[in-house]
C-alpha positions as CSV (number, residue, x, y, z in Angstrom):
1,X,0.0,0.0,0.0
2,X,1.5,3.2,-1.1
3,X,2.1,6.0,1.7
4,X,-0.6,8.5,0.1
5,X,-3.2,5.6,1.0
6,X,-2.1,5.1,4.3
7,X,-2.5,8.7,5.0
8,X,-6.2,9.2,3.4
9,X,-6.9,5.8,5.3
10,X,-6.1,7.5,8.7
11,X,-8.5,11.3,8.1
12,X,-5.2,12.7,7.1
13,X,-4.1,15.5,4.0
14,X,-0.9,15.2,2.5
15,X,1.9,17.0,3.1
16,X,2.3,18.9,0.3
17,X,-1.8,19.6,0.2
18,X,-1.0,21.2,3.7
19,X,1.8,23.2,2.3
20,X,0.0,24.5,-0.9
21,X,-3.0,25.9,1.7
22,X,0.1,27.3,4.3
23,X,1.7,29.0,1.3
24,X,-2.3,30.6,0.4
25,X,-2.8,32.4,3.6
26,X,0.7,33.8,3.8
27,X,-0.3,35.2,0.2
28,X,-3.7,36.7,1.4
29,X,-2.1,38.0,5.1
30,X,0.2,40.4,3.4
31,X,0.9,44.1,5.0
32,X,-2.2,45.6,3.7
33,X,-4.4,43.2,5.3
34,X,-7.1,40.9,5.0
35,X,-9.1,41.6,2.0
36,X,-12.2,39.5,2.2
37,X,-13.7,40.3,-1.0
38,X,-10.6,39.2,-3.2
39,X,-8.9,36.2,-1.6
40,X,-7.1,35.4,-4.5
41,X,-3.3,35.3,-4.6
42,X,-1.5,37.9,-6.5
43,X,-0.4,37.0,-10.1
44,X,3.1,38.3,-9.5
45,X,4.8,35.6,-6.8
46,X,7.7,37.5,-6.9
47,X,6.0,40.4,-5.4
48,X,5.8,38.3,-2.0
49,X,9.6,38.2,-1.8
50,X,10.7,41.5,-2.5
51,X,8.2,43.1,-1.0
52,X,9.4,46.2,1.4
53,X,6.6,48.4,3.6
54,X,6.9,51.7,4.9
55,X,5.8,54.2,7.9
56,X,5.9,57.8,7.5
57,X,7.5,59.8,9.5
58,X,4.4,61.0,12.0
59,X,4.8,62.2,15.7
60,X,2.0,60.9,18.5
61,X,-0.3,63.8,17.8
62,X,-0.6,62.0,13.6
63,X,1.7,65.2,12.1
64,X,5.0,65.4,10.4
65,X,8.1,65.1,12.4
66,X,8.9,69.0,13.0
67,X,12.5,68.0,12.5
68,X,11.9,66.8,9.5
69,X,12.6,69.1,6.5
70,X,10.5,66.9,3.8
71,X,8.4,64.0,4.6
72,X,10.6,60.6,4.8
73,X,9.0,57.5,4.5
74,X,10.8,55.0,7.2
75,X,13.0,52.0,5.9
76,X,12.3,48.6,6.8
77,X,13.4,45.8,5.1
78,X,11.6,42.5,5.1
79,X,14.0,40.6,2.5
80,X,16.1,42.1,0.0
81,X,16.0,41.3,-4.4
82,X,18.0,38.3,-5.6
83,X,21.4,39.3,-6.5
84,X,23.0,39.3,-10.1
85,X,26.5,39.2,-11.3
86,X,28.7,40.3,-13.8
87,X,30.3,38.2,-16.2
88,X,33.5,38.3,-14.1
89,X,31.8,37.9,-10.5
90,X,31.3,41.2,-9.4
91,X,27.7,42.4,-7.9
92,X,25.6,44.3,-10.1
93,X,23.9,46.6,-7.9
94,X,21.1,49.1,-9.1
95,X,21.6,52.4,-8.9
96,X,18.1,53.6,-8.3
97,X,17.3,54.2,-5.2
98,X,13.5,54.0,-6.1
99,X,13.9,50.2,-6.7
100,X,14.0,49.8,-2.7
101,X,11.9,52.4,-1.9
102,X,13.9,55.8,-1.3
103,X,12.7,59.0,-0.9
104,X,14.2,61.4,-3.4
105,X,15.9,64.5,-1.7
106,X,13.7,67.9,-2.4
107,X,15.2,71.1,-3.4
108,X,13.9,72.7,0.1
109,X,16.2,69.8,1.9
110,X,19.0,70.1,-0.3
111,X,19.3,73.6,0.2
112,X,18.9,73.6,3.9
113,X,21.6,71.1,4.1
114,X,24.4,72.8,1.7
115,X,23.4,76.3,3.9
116,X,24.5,74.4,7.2
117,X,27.8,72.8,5.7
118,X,29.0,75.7,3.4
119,X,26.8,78.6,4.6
120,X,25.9,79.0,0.6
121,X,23.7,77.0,-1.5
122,X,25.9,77.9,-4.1
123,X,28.7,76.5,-3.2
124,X,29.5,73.1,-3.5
125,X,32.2,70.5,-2.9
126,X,35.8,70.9,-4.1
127,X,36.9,68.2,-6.5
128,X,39.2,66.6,-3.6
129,X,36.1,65.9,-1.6
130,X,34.3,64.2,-4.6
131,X,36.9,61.6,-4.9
132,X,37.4,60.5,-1.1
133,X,35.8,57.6,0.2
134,X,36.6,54.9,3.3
135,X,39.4,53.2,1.7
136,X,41.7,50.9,3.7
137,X,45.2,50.7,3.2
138,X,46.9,47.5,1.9
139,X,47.0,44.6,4.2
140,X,50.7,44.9,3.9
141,X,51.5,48.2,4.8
142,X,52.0,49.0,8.8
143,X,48.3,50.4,9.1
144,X,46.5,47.4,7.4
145,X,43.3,49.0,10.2
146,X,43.7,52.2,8.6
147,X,41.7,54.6,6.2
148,X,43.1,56.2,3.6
149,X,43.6,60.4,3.7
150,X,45.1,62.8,1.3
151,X,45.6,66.3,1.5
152,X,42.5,67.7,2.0
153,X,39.4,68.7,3.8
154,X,38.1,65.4,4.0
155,X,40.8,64.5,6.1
156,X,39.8,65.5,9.6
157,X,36.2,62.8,8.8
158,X,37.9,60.2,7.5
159,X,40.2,60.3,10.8
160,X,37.0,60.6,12.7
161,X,35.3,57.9,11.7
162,X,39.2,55.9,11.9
163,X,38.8,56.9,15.5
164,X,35.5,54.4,15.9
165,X,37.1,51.6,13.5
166,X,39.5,51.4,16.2
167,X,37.4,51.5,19.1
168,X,35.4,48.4,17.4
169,X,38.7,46.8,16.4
170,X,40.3,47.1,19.9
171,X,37.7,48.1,22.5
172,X,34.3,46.9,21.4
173,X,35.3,43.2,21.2
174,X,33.3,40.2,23.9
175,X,37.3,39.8,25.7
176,X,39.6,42.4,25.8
177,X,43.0,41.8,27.1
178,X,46.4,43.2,25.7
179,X,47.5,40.4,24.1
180,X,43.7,40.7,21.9
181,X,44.1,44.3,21.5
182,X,48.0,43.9,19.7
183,X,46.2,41.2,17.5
184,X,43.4,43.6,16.7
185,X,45.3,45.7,14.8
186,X,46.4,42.6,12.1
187,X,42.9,42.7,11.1
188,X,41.5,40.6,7.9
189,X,39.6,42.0,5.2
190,X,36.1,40.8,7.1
191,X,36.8,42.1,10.3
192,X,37.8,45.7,9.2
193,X,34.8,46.0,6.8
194,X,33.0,44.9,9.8
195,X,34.3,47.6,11.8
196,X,33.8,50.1,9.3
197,X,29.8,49.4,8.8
198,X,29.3,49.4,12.3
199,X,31.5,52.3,12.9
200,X,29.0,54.5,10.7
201,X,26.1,53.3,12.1
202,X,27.1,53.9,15.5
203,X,27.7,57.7,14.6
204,X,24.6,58.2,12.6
205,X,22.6,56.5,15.4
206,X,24.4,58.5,18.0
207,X,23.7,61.6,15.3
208,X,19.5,61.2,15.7
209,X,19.4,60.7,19.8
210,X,19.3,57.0,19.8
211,X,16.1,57.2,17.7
212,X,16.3,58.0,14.0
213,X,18.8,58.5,11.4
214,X,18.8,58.8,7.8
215,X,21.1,57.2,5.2
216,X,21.6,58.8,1.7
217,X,22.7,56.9,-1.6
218,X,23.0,58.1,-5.1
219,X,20.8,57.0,-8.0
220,X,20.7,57.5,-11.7
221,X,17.9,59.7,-11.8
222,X,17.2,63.4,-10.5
223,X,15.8,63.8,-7.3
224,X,14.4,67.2,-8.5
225,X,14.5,69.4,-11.4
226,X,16.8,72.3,-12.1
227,X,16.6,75.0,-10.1
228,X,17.9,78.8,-9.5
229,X,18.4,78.9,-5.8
230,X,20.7,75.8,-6.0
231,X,23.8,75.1,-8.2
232,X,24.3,71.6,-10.1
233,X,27.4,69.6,-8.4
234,X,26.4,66.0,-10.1
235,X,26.1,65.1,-6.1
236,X,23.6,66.4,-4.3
237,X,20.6,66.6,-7.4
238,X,20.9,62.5,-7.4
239,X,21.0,61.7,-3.6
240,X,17.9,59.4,-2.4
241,X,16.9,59.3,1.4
242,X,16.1,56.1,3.7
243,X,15.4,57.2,7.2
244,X,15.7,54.2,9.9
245,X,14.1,54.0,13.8
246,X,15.6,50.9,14.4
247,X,19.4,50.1,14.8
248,X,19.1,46.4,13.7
249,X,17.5,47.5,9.8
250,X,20.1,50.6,10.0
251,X,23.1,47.7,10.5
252,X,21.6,45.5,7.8
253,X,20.8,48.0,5.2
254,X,24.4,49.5,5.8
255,X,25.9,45.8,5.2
256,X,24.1,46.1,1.7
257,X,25.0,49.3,0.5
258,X,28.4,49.8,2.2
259,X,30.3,50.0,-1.3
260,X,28.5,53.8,-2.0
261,X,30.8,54.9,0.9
262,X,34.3,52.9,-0.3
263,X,33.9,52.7,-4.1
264,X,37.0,54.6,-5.3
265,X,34.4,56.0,-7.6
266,X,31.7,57.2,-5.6
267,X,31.7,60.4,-3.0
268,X,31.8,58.2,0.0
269,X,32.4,61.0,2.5
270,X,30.1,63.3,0.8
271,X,27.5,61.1,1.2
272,X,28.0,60.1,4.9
273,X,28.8,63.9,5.7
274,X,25.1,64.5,4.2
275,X,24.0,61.0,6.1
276,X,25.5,62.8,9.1
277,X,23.2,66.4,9.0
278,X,20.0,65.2,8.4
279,X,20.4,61.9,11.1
280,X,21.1,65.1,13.9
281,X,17.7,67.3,11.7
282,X,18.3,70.6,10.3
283,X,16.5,72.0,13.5
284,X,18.6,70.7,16.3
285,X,21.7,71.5,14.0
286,X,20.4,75.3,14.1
287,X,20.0,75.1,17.4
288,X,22.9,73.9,19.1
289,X,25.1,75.8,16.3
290,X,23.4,79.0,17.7
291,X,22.1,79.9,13.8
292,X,20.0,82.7,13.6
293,X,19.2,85.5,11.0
294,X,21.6,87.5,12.2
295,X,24.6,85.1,12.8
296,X,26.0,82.2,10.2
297,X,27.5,79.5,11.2
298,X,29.0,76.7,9.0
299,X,30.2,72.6,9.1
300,X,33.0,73.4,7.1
301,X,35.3,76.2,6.7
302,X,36.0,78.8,3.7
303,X,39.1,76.2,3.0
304,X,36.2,73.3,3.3
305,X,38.0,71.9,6.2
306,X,36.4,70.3,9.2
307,X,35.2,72.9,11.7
308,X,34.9,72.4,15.7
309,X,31.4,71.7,15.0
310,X,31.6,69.1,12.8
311,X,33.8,67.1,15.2
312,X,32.1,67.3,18.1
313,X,29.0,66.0,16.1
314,X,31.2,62.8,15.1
315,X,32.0,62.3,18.9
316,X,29.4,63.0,20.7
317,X,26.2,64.1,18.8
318,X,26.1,67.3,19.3
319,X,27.4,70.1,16.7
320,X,28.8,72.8,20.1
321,X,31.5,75.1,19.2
322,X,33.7,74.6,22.1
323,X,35.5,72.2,23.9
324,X,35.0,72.8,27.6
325,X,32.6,71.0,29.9
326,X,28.9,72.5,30.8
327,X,27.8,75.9,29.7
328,X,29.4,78.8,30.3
329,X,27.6,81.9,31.7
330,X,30.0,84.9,32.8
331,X,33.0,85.7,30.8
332,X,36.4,85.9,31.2
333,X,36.2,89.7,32.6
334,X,33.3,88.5,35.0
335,X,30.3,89.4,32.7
336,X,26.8,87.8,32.5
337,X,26.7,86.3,28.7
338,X,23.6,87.4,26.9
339,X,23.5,83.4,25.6
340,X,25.7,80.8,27.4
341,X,28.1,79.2,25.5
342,X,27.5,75.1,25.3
343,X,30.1,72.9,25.7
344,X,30.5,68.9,26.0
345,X,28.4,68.1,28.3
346,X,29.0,64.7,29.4
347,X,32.0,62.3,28.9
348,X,32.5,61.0,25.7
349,X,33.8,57.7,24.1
350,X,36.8,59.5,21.6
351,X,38.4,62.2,23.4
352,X,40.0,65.5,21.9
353,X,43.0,67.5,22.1
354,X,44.0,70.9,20.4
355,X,47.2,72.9,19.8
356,X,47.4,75.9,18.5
357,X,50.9,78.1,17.8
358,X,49.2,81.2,17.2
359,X,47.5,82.0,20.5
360,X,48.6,83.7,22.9
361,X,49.5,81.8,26.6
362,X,46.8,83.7,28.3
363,X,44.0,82.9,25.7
364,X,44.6,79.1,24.5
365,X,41.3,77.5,23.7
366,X,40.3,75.3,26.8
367,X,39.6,71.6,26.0
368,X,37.3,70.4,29.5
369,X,37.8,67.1,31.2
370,X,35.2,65.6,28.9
371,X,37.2,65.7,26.4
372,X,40.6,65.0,27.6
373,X,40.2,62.2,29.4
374,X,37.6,59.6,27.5
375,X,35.7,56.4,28.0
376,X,38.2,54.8,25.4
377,X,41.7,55.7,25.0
378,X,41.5,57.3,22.0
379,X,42.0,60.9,21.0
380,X,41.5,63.2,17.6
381,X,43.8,66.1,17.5
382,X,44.2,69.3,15.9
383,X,48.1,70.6,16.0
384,X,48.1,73.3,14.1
385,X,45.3,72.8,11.7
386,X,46.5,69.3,11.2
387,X,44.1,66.8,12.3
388,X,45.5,63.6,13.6
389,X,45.1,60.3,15.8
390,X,46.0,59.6,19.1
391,X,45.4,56.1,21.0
392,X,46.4,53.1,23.1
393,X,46.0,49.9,23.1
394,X,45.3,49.9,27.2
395,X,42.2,50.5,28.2
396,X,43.0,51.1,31.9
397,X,45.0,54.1,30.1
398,X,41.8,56.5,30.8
399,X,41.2,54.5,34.2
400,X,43.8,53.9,36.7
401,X,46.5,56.7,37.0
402,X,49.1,54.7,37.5
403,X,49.1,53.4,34.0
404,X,50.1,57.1,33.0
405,X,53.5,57.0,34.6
406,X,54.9,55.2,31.5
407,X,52.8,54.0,28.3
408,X,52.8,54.3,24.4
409,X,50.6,55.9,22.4
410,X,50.0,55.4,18.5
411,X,49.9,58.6,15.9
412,X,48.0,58.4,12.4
413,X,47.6,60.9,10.1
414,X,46.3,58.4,7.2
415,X,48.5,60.1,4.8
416,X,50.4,57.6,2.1
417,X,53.9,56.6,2.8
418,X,53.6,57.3,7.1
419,X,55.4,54.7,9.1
420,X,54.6,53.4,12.0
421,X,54.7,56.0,14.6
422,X,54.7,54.9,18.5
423,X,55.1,57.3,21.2
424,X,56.7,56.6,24.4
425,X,55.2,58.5,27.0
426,X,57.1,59.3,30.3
427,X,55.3,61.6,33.0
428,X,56.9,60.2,36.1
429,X,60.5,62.0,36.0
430,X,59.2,64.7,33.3
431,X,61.2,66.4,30.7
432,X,64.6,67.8,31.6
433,X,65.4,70.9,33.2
434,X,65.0,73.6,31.2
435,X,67.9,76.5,30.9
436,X,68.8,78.8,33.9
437,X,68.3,82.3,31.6
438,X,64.9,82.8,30.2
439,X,66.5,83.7,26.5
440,X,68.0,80.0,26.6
441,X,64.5,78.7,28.0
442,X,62.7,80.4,25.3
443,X,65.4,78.4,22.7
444,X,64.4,75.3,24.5
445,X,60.4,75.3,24.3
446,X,61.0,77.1,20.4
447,X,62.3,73.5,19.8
448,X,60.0,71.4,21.4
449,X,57.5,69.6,18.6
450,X,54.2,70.9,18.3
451,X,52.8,67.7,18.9
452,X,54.8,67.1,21.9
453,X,53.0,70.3,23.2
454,X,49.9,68.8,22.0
455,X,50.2,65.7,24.2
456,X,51.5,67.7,26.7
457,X,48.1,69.6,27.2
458,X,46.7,66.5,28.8
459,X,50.0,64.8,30.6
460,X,51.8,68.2,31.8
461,X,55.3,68.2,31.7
462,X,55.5,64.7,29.9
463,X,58.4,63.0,27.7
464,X,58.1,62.3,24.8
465,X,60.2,59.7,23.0
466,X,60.0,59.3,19.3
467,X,61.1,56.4,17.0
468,X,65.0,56.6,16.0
469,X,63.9,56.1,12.7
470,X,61.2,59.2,12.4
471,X,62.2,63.0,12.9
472,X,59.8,64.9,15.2
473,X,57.3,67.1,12.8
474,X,54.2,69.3,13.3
């Protein structure tokens, strides 16, 4: 007797009859709902796996986000297309962003968003910025962790963002020792792409409060037409928005569509920079950045270089001009300020140190203990105008004092050809005494590195001994 018999003979279906009626009611449940006057099952089966919903953007009262400068449907992402390949192996990916459900950029937004990061909707990026992506260096070269920088303004966010591949590498691991921090830095292709996705999503979501952030791609269409108020840069006209509320579809969509920020042949950093503004809104931007009618204030300066602003966005959310702790109410002279001046106001993960040649001793820009002494040993600096990387592999570095008699810290600048550049750090004897006359004291601190002075704005008084194979710069 067959096994179909056997089953009829005992009251019960088939499997495969179960299966076809299963495979019926997932069709008719769909996202829409139940739709009792047409139970039949779409034509187009493929429409059931591809198939991607959307929320808008609405706030408890049933209106628009206020922060919002256009409405932006929210992402989420059921299951993605099947993927095609090339002839030679290589993804083909679509361009349009429409394809999975995008919201194209509108001319209000766009203009908005160039006003905050050049101050001018008619200025655009250089041709420097449209070429620089998050590109590793060769596995073989003595930063195989690192991201690639030129000479540029893009310079200071690449080594921003190199500041949280490194705290993922090192610092955001299940065990960390010493021994697993040294062998963090020999990463393989997997692990530092790894680092690098969740690197960007941890500043976008850190961008939009822990609750919202907004990723934007390119596609081959125009997102709007031609218009006077805002000039063509083959960039911002083509850029497609997907706004996220939850960190797990942020992480997976970011997997998908990590090559539109490391393509050598798409504006990575352009991209993320615009990612960056509208995950912290337009409105809270304005706000903290103190922009009114009467005063301008910019992401980027007239030389498109990173700004204090922009920085203090990438480490801790906020987009404050200064660098001390709390808000300041009287001046220097003892005066009530008309509006008090925010600084950082908690302790962040990257720290930040700054050095500048041209101030005078009495008026140096005060960095606060927020800053200087982080939840992760890791530090971006600014000697001179020249952005740069400071970190350790120790962890207790930032925690127990008595790790700061004697320790090493790392510099990276990400430009080609750097070697490897440790820093041995000595603040239990100091430096040596300085001349008896005050002309040959002046000869001595003429000749002390910038960066030296830089590090020494956190460890007072500290030695600093460099590499017998690197001369002292900055």
């Amino acid at each position: 007797m067959a096994a179909s018999d056997t089953v009829k003979n005992i009251g019960l279906t088939s499997p495969g009859t179960e299966r076809e009626k299963l495979n019926r009611l997932l069709k008719i449940f769909d996202d829409k709902g139940v739709n009792l006057e047409d139970s039949k099952p779409p034509q187009d089966i493929s429409y059931v796996h591809r198939r991607v919903r959307f929320n808008g953007a609405v706030d408890a009262r049933g209106d628009t986000d206020p922060r919002l400068t256009q409405r932006v449907k929210t992402f989420y992402v059921e299951s993605w297309p099947e993927l095609k390949l090339n002839k030679d192996g290589t993804l083909i990916r679509p361009r349009s962003g429409r394809n999975l459900g995008g919201t194209p950029i509108s001319v209000h937004s766009a203009t908005l968003v160039r006003e905050i990061i050049h101050g001018s909707a008619v200025h655009s990026f250089c041709r420097e910025w449209k070429k620089s992506s998050f590109i590793f260096q060769d596995s073989t070269s003595p930063y195989p962790w690192g991201l690639q920088t030129q000479r540029c303004g893009s310079r200071g966010l690449i080594l921003a963002v190199q500041a949280y591949v490194i705290k993922q590498l090192i610092f955001d691991r299940e065990y960390i020792s010493n021994i697993l921090a040294q062998n963090a830095l020999k990463p393989n292709e997997f692990e530092r792409k790894r680092a690098l996705i969740n690197a960007l999503c941890e500043i976008l979501w850190k961008a939009g409060e822990g609750k919202r952030c907004c990723v934007c791609l390119l596609q081959d269409q125009r997102s709007y037409p031609q218009d006077y108020r805002l000039r063509d840069d083959n960039v911002t006209e083509y850029v497609v928005l997907f706004e996220f509320k939850k960190f797990t579809d942020l992480s997976a969509f970011m997997r998908r569509n990590i090559e539109e920020f490391t393509s050598d042949k798409s504006p990575g950093c352009i991209l993320f920079l615009y990612s960056l503004v509208l995950s912290a809104s337009i409105f809270k931007l304005k706000e903290e950045m103190l922009i009114t009618n009467e005063t301008s204030h910019k992401l980027l300066s007239d030389r498109e270089e990173c700004k204090q602003a922009l920085f203090n966005l990438i480490i801790t959310g906020h987009a404050c001009h200064y660098l001390h702790n709390g808000n300041l109410v009287y001046s220097q002279n003892g005066n009530l300020l008309a509006t008090p001046l925010r600084g950082i106001q908690e302790r962040s993960e990257i720290g930040f140190l700054f050095w500048d040649k041209g101030e005078n001793d009495d008026n140096r820009t005060e960095v606060g203990s927020m800053l200087k002494t982080p939840k992760k040993p890791l530090w971006l600096s600014l000697v001179n105008g020249q952005p740069g990387l400071l970190f350790s592999t120790n962890l207790d570095l930032v925690s127990d004092w008595r790790v700061e008699t004697r320790f090493i810290l790392h510099y990276y600048t990400g430009l080609p050809g750097m070697p490897a550049c440790p820093l041995h750090i000595e603040t239990r004897f100091g430096r040596n005494a300085l001349g008896r006359t005050k002309l040959h004291r002046r000869q001595q601190e003429e000749n002390v590195p910038q960066l030296e002075r830089c590090i020494m704005t956190k460890w007072y008084g500290a030695a600093v001994d460099w590499p017998d194979q690197i001369l002292p710069f900055y």
